[in-house]
C-alpha positions in Angstrom: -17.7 -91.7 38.4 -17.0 -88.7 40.4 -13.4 -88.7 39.3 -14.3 -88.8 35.5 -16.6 -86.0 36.3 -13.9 -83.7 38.0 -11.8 -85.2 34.8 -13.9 -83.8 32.5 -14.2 -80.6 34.2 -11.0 -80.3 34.4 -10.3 -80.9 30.9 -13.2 -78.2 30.2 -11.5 -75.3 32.5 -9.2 -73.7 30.1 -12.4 -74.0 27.4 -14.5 -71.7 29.7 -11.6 -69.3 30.8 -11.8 -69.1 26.9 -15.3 -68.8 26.5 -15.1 -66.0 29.5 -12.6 -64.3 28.0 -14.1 -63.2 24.3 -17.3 -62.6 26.2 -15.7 -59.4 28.1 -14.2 -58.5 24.9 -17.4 -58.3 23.2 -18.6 -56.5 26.4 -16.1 -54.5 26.2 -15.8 -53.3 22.7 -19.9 -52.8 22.8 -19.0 -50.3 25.7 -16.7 -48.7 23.5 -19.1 -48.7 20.2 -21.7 -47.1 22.7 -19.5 -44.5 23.6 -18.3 -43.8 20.4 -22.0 -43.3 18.8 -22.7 -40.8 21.8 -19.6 -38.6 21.2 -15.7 -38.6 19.5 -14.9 -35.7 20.8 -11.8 -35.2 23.1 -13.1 -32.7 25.5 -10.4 -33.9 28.3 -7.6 -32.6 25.9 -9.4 -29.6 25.9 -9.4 -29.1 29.8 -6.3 -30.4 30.1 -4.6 -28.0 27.8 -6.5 -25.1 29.4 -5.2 -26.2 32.8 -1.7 -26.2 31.6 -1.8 -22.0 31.6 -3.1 -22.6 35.6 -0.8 -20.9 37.5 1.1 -23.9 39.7 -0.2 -22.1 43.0 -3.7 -22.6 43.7 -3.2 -20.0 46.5 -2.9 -17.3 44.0 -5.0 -18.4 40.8 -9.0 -18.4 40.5 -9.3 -18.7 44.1 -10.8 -15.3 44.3 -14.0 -16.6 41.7 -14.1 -19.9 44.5 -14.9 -17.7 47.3 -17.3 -14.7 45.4 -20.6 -14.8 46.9 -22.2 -15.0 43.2 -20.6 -18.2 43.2 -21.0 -19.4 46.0 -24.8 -18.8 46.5 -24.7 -20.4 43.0 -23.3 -23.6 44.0 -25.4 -23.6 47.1 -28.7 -22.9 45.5 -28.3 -24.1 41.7 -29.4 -21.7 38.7 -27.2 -20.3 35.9 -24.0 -18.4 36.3 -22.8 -16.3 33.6 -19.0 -15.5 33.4 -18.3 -12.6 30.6 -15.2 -10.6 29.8 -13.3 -9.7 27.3 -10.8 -11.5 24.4 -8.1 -12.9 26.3 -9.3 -12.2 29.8 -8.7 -15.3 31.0 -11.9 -16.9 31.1 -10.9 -20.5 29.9 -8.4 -20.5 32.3 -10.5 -19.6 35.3 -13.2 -22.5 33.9 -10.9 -24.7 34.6 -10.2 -23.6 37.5 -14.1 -23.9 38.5 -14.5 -27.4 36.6 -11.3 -28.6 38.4 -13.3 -27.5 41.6 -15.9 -28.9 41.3 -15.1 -31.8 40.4 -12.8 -32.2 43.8 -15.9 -30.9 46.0 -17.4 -33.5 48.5 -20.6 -32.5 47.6 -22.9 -35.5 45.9 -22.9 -34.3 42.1 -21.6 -35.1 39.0 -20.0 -32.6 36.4 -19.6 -32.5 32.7 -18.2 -29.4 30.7 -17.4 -28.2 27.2 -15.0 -25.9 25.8 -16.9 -24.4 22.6 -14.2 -23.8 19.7 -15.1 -21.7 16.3 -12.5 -23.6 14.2 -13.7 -25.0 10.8 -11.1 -28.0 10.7 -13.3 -28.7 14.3 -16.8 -27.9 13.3 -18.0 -30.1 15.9 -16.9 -28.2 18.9 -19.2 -25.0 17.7 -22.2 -27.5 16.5 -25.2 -27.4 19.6 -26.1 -30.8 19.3 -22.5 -32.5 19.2 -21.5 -30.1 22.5 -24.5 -31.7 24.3 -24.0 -35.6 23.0 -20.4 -34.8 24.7 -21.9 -34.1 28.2 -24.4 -36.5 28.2 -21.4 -38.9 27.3 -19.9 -37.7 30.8 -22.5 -38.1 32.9 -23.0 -41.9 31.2 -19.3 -42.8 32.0 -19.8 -41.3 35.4 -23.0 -42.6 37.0 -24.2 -46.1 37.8 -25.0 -48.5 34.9 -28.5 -48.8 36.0 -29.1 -44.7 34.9 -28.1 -44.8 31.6 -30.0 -48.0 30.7 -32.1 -45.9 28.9 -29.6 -44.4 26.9 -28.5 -47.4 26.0 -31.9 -48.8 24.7 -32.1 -46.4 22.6 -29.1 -47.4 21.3 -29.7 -51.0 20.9 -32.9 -50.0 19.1 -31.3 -47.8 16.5 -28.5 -50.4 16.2 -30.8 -53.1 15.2 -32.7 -50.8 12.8 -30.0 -49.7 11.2 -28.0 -52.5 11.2 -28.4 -53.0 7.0 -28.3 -49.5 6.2 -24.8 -48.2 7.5 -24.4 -46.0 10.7 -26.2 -45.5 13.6 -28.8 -42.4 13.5 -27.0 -39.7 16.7 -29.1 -38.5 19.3 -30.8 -35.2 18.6 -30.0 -32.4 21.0 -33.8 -32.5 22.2 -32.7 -36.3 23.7 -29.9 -35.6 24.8 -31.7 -32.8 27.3 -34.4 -35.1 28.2 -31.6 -37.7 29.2 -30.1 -35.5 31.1 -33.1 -34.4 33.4 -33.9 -37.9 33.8 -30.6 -38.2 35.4 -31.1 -35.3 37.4 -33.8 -36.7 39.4 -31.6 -39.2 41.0 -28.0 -37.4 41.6 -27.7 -33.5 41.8 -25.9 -32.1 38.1 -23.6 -29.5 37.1 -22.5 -28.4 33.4 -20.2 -26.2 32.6 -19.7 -24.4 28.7 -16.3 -22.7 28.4 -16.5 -19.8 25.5 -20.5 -19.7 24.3 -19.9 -17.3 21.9 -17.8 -19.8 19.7 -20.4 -21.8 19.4 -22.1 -21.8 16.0 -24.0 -18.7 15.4 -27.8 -18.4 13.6 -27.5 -18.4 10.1 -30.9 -18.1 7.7 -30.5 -21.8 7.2 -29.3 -23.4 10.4 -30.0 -22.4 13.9 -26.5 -22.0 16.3 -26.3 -20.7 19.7 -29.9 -20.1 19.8 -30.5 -23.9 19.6 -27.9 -24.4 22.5 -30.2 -21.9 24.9 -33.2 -24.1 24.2 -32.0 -27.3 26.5 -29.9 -24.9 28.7 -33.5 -22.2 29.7 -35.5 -25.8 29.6 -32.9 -27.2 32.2 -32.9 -23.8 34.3 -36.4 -24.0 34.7 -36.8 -27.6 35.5 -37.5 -29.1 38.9 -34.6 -31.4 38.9 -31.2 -30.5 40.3 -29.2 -28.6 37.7 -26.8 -25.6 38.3 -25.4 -24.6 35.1 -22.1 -22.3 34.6 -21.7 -20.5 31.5 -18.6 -18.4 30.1 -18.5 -16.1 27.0 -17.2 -12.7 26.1 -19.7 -10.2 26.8 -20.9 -7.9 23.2 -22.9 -10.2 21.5 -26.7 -9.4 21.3 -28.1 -12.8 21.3 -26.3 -14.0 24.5 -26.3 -11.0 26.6 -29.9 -10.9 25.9 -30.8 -14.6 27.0 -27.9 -14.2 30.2 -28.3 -10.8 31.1 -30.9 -11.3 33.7 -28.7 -14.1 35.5 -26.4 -14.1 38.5 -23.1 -13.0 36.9 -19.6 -12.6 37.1 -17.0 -10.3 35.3 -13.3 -10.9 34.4 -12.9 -7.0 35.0 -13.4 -7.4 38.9 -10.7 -6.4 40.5 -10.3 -9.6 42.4 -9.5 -10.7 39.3 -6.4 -8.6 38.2 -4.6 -9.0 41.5 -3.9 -12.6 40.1 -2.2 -11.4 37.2 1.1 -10.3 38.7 1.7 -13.7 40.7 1.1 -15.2 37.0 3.6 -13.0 35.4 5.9 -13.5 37.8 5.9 -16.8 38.3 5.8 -17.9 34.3 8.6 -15.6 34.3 10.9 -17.0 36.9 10.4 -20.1 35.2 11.4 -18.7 31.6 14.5 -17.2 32.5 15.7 -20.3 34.8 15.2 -22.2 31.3 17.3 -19.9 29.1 19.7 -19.4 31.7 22.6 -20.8 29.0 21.6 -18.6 26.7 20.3 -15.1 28.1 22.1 -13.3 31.0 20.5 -14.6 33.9 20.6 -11.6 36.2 17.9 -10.1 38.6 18.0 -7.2 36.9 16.5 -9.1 33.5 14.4 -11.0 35.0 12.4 -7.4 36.9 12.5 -5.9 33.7 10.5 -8.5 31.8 8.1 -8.8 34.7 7.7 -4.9 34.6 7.2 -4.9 31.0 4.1 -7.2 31.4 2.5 -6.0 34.0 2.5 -2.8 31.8 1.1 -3.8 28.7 -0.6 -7.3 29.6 -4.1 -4.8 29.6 -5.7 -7.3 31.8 -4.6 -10.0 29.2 -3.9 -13.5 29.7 -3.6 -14.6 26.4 -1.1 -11.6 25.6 1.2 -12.7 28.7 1.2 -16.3 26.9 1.9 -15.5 23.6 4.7 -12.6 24.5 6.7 -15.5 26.6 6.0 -18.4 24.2 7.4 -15.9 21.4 10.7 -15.2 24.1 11.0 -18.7 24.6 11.6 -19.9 21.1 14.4 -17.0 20.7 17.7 -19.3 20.4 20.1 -16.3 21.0 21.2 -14.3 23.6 18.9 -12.1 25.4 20.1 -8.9 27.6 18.8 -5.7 28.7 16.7 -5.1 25.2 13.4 -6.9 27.2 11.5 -3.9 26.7 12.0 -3.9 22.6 11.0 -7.7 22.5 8.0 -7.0 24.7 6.7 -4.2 22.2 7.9 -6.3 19.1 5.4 -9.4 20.7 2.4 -6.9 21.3 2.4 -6.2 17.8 2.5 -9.4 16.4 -0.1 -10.5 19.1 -2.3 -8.0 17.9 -2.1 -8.6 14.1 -2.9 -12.2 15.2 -5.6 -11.4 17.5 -7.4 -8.6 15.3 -7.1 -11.8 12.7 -8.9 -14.2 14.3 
């Protein structure tokens, strides 16, 4: 009898593996349908890409905004950070410099971020609600199971209800907040919003960056532990007003500018080592270009990008006429920039 049964078992293994099998793959592709529902939005190619303009050297690149006492008592004490500068600064970059940051730190929080974009082939990236569904996403994937059960009942519920009547109803941007300070009172949050002022703006029928400050004032003045870092250009009435009275930061500290000549120099370096068959790879070429930029960049990033992107897709020979390309770039960067 006892051989029969192990027979039958037996026989019934490879059934079960099978059984076990599906049922992670239905497990599995509910995880996924959850996390679709609560955002589609790629907001690690965002950071990613925004890290890539990181200079390689963390010795010479943001550290100077990792060691300013408004950050630091801000990371210590929580509240709301406001970085501000102007077009091109180099604000995105030194987010994700922070974001990378914090996320390394030892401390016992959890960070999400968002890079706002005004692009209408991305609407989403500028629309209040769909920037909050995105961190709330992040801090799902990132805590224990047990904290987002509530999330995830709600849903289940809207699943079921809407189960004959095609997709699932999105959480509203007053849920997502409330989510997100119920997961506050068990682990200590950050959230980080690269570029507020590409976020949607108020129009007579729709409410933009006004209904971003809502959740972001409501989270501020909460109990639970939230420190929230915020970066924008400064000039626009509606967010200088809400952030003006808030520990701050600005691009034009000096601190900042002295890491704009190791950037120059080292994107540089790396430029003319990669058209060394084609341009005359002297010493002499090389100081030129650096000089050139550090004259015009104005405190620029984005203008020290676009100028060396524009050199590097030159497929001819390139000698002592740096200064004539350099001027050539600042135009067309201009024309782009007064564009957009």
């Amino acid at each position: 009898m006892h051989e029969d049964l192990k027979d039958v078992l037996g026989r019934l293994e490879p059934f079960s593996e099978f059984m076990n099998e599906g049922r992670k793959e239905r497990q599995e592709k509910e995880r996924e349908d959850f996390m679709n529902w609560l955002s589609g939005i790629k907001y690690t190619d965002d950071h990613n890409g925004h890290r890539e303009t990181v200079l390689k050297n963390p010795n010479k690149s943001g550290q100077w905004m990792l060691t300013a006492d408004e950050f630091c008592t801000w990371k210590t004490k929580g509240g709301l950070l406001w970085l501000h500068g102007i077009p091109g600064a180099g604000k995105s970059k030194l987010t994700s410099t922070v974001i990378d940051h914090l996320m390394s730190s030892e401390e016992n929080h959890t960070v999400a971020y968002f890079y706002c974009l005004k692009d209408t082939k991305q609407p989403e990236k500028g629309d209040p609600k769909e920037i909050f569904r995105a961190i709330l996403k992040q801090f799902i994937i990132q805590l224990p199971n047990y904290l987002s059960d509530p999330v995830k009942k709600q849903y289940d519920k809207r699943r079921e209800q809407q189960k004959d009547h095609g997709s699932i109803a999105p959480l509203t941007l007053g849920e997502c907040a409330d989510f997100i300070k119920q997961l506050a009172m068990s682990r200590p949050i950050t959230i980080v919003i690269d570029a507020l002022d590409e976020c949607r703006e108020d129009t007579s029928e729709l409410e933009g960056r006004t209904e971003l400050f809502h959740p972001v004032m409501s989270m501020i003045n909460s109990p639970n532990k939230i420190k929230i870092f915020l970066s924008s250009r400064k000039g626009y009435h509606d967010i200088d007003h809400r952030l003006g009275g808030y520990a701050n930061i600005s691009m034009d500290d000096p601190r900042n500018t002295e890491d704009i000549p190791y950037f120059i120099e080292y994107e540089v370096k790396k430029l003319v080592e990669d058209k060394a068959s084609l341009w005359k790879n002297d010493q002499r070429l090389e100081e030129d270009i650096i000089q050139a930029l550090k004259e015009k960049a104005g405190g620029m990033y984005v203008f020290i990008v676009c100028t060396l992107l524009h050199m590097s897709d030159l497929t001819i020979g390139f000698d002592g006429s740096s200064f004539k390309l350099i001027i050539s770039a600042n135009r067309l960067f201009q024309e782009q920039f007064d564009e957009g």
